[in-house]
Phi, psi and omega in degrees: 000154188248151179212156181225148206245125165261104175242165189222139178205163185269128183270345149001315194248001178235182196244072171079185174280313190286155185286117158261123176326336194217012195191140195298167173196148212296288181323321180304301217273338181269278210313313182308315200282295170319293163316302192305317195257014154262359166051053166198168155276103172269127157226146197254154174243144195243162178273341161174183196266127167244149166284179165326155207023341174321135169262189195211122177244350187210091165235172177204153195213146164255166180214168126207172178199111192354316204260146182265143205222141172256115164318325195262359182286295195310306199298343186268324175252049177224311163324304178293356200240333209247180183335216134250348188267026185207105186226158202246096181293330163178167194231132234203132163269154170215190195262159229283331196261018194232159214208123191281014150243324180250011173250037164260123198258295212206128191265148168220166177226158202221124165258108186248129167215146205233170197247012197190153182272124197216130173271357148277351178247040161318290188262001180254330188211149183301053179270131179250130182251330166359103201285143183268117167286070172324318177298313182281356158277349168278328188278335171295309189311312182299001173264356160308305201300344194264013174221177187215356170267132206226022206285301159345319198238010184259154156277164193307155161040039165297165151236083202234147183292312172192157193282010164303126172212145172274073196322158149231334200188132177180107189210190196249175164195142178270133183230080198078260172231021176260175163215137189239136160254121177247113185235164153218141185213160169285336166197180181215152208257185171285149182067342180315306166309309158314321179244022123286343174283304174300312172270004165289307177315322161285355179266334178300336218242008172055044180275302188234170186260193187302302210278340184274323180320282206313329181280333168320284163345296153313313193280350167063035183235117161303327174317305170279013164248137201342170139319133177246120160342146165278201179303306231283358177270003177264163177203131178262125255229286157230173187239148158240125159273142159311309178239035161277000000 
């Protein structure tokens, strides 16, 4: 049996989702918990990777195993076993085939950056104190929707078949002294949010205009395109599946 797992977590103590050899990682610290209270050896597939310090307020991952479980049991003591920055919203049978990474239609993401120094947001949000034309960083993002090669904002020597992505959504929005980025896709290349991000900021700081973004974009060279953001202000907010 397949199970699909919904979870959330503070990335802050860890060095991303995928298991690193020499450094905790979100994936690590789940497999350890599972594998104990279910007595087998669990490795979980995660629906895609976050970096270092990256949160997760909505992720998911699958396993499977043989043996029948009472769930709401499992999910009360995995909770009590795993961290406090790592919690397990619930656990789900699905069909045999089906897969938290590659049945995913549409991913969103959240970019947090706050304008003044709060010593509760260190590790949740971005501070800039810099003044921003939010508008005109808004009017850049929607020029997103007009492409779909995104190789400019991916990082060098990845290894993915192609930089083709579907915007569905993207803007900016003011909450007080924060500024909230909102993207959604069908996928995303590494590093792609950040140095969208990184490169809005400069059109917020007038370094470049509307017409260079779009050329930016065209020209598919990361080298001209902004600076990638740090980590710990991003967050990935949900994943969508067809039958969920």
């Amino acid at each position: 049996m397949r199970y699909f797992i919904k979870l959330a977590y503070n990335g802050t103590p860890y060095h991303g989702w995928q298991i690193q050899p020499n450094a905790p990682s979100v994936q690590q610290t789940l497999n350890k918990a599972f594998s104990v209270l279910l007595n087998a050896e669990i490795n979980l597939m995660g629906a895609g990777r976050t970096d270092t310090g990256v949160h997760a307020r909505e992720m998911y991952a699958h396993f499977d195993f043989e043996t029948a479980f009472d769930i709401p049991k499992l999910v009360y003591k995995l909770n009590s076993y795993l961290p406090k920055d790592i919690v397990i919203y619930g656990i789900f049978p699905v069909a045999d085939d089906a897969h938290t990474r590659f049945d995913a239609t549409k991913r969103t993401y959240e970019y947090h950056i706050n304008s003044y120094k709060d010593a509760f947001l260190q590790e949740q949000s971005w501070y800039f104190s810099q003044n921003l034309d939010v508008d005109l960083m808004d009017e850049a993002a929607k020029l997103l929707f007009n492409h779909t090669d995104f190789q400019c904002f991916s990082k060098v020597n990845t290894d993915v078949n192609t930089f083709d992505c579907t915007i569905f959504e993207a803007h900016w929005k003011k909450e007080g002294n924060k500024l909230i980025f909102t993207i959604s896709a069908n996928r995303f290349l590494r590093n792609m949010v950040r140095s969208i991000v990184g490169t809005l900021i400069n059109i917020g700081l007038h370094k470049i205009t509307l017409a260079d973004f779009n050329a930016i974009i065209e020209s598919k060279s990361r080298e001209k395109a902004g600076f990638s953001v740090p980590a710990h202000g991003l967050y990935l907010t949900k994943i969508e599946y067809p039958y969920l």
